[in-house]
C-alpha positions in Angstrom: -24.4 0.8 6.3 -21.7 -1.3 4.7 -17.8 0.1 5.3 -15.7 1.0 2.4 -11.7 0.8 2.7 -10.1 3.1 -0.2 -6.8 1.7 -0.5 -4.2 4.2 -2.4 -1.0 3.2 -4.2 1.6 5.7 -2.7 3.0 7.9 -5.3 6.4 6.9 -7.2 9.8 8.7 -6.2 13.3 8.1 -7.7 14.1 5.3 -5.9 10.9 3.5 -7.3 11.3 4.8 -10.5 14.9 3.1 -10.5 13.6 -0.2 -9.1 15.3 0.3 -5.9 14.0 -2.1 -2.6 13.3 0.5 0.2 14.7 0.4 3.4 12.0 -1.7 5.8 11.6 -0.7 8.5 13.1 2.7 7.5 14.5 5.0 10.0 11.6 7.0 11.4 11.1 10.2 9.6 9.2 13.4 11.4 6.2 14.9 10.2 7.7 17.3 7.9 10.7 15.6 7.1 8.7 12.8 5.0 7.9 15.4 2.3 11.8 14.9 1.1 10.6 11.7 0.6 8.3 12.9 -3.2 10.5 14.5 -5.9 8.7 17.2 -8.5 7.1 14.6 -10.3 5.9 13.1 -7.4 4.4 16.2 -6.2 2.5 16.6 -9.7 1.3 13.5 -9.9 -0.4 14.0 -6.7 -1.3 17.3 -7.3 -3.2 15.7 -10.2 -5.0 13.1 -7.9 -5.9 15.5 -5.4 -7.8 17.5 -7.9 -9.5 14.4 -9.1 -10.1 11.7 -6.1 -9.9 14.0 -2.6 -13.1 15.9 -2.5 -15.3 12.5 -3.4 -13.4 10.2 -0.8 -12.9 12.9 1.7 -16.9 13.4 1.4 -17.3 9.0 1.2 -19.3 8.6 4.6 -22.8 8.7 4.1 -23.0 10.5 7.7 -21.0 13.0 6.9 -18.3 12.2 8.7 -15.0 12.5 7.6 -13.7 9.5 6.9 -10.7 7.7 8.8 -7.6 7.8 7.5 -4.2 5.7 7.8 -1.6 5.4 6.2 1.9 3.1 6.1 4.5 4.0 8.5 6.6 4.6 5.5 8.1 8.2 5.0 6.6 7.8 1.0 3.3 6.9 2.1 3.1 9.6 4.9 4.3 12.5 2.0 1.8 10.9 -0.4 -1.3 11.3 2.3 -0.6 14.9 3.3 0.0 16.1 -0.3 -3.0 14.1 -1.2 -5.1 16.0 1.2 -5.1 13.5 4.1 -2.7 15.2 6.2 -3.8 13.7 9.6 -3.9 10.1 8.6 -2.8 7.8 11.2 0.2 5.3 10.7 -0.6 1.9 10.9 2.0 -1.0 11.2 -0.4 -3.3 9.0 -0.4 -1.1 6.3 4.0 -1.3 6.7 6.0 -2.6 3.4 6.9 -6.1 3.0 10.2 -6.2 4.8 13.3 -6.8 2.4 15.8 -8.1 4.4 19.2 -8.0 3.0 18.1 -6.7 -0.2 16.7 -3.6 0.8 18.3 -0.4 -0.9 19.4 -3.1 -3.8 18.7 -2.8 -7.2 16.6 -5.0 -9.2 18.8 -5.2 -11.8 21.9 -5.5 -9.8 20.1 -8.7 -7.7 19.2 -10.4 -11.3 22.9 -10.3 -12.1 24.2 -11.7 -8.3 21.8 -13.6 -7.5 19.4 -14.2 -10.5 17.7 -17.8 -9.0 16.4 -15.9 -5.4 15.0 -12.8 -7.2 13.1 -15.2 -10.0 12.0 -17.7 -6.8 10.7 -14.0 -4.9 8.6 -13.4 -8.2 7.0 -16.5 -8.2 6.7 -18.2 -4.7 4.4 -16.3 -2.4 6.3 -18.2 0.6 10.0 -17.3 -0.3 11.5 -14.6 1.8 14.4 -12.3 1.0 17.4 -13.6 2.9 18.2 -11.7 5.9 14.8 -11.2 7.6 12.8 -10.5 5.0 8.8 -11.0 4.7 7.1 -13.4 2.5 4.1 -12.2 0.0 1.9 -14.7 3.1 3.8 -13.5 5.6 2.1 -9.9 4.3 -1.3 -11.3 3.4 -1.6 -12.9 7.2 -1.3 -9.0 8.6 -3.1 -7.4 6.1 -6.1 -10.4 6.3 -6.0 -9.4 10.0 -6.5 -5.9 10.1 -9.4 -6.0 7.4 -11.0 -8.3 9.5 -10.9 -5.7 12.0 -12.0 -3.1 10.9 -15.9 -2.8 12.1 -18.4 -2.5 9.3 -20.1 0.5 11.3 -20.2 2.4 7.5 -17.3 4.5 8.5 -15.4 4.8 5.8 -11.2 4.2 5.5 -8.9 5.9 3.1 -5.6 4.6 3.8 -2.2 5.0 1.6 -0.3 2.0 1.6 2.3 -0.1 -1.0 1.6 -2.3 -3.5 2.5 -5.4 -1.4 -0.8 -4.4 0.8 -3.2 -3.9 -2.1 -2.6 -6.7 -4.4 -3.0 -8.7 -0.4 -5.8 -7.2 0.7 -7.8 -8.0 -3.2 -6.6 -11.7 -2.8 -7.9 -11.4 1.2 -11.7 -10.2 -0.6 -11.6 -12.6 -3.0 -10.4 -15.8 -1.0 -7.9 -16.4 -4.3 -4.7 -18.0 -3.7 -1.5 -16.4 -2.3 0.1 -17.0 -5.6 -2.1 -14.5 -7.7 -0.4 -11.6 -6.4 2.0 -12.3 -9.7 -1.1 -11.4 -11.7 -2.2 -8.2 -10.3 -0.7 -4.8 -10.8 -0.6 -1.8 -8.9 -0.1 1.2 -10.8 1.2 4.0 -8.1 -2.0 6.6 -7.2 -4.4 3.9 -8.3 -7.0 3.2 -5.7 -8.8 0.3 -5.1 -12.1 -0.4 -3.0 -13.2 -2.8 -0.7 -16.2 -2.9 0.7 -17.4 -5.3 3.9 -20.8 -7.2 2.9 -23.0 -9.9 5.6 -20.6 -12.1 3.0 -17.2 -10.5 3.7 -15.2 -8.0 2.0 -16.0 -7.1 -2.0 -13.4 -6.1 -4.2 -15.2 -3.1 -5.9 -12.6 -1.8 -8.4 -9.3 -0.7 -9.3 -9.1 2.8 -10.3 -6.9 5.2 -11.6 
């Protein structure tokens, strides 16, 4: 039996909403301190896509075993997986952010107006990194390749909750497309995209919402 990954946008909170870069790597949150992380509308939209996605990914594995599930060690993507109905998923550092650097907790529209040529050069070059430390769009498709290479196509299905970074990745990863289509791809937050691991490699199935 072929393995399908289900890879969910974590939901949007303020800071997203305002176009904020988020601290990476964030202080670590525990367990029940990452909720503060989702604001009321958070929490509805995910009350919305636990109604419609949990019982039919929860139920995925043809076995009938639960699938596995992961999710980034980020304190938004933990919240998102327990309200979502996943509250034991497991964090996985491959699954992490890209890291921001210097801009993290920086506005979008504050870095167009200082320093307008970086931010344009981060939109379009999948090799630039954010001064300061920061990850390239490759430097996140190298980890993310990785771990989907990893994971054993025993037909044990993943659900894991992750960033858009990771998604629009892992889709270039399954389609062997160049590092600079991730400009092309959007990830809408709750949308969930699957992969599935064929005797050809990984299949980009869909991306739903």
């Amino acid at each position: 039996m072929s393995t399908t990954v289900w890879l969910v946008s974590h939901a949007a909170n303020a800071a997203l909403r305002s176009g904020t870069f988020p601290h990476v790597p964030e202080v670590p949150v525990a367990g029940e301190d990452a909720e503060a992380a989702l604001d009321a509308r958070a929490l509805e939209a995910l009350a919305a896509w636990r109604e419609r996605w949990h019982a039919g990914l929860a139920g995925s594995n043809r076995n009938g075993e639960v699938p596995r599930a992961l999710t980034s060690p980020a304190a938004i993507a933990r919240a998102s997986a327990h309200a979502a109905g996943f509250a034991g998923a497991t964090p996985a550092e491959a699954l992490a952010e890209a890291a921001f650097g210097a801009w993290q907790g920086q506005r979008l529209t504050d870095l167009a107006r200082e320093a307008p040529e970086a931010l344009a050069a981060w939109t379009r070059d999948p090799g630039f990194r954010p001064p300061g430390g920061g990850e390239s769009f490759d430097d996140v498709r190298a980890r993310v390749s990785a771990w989907l290479d990893a994971v054993p196509d025993s037909g044990h299905n993943v659900v894991a909750f992750t960033h858009a970074s990771v998604i629009r990745a892992a889709i270039l990863h399954a389609l062997g497309a160049p590092s600079a289509g991730f400009r092309s791809i959007e990830i809408a937050p709750l949308s969930v995209t699957a992969l599935r691991r064929t005797e050809h490699g990984w299949v980009w199935l869909a991306a739903m919402k």
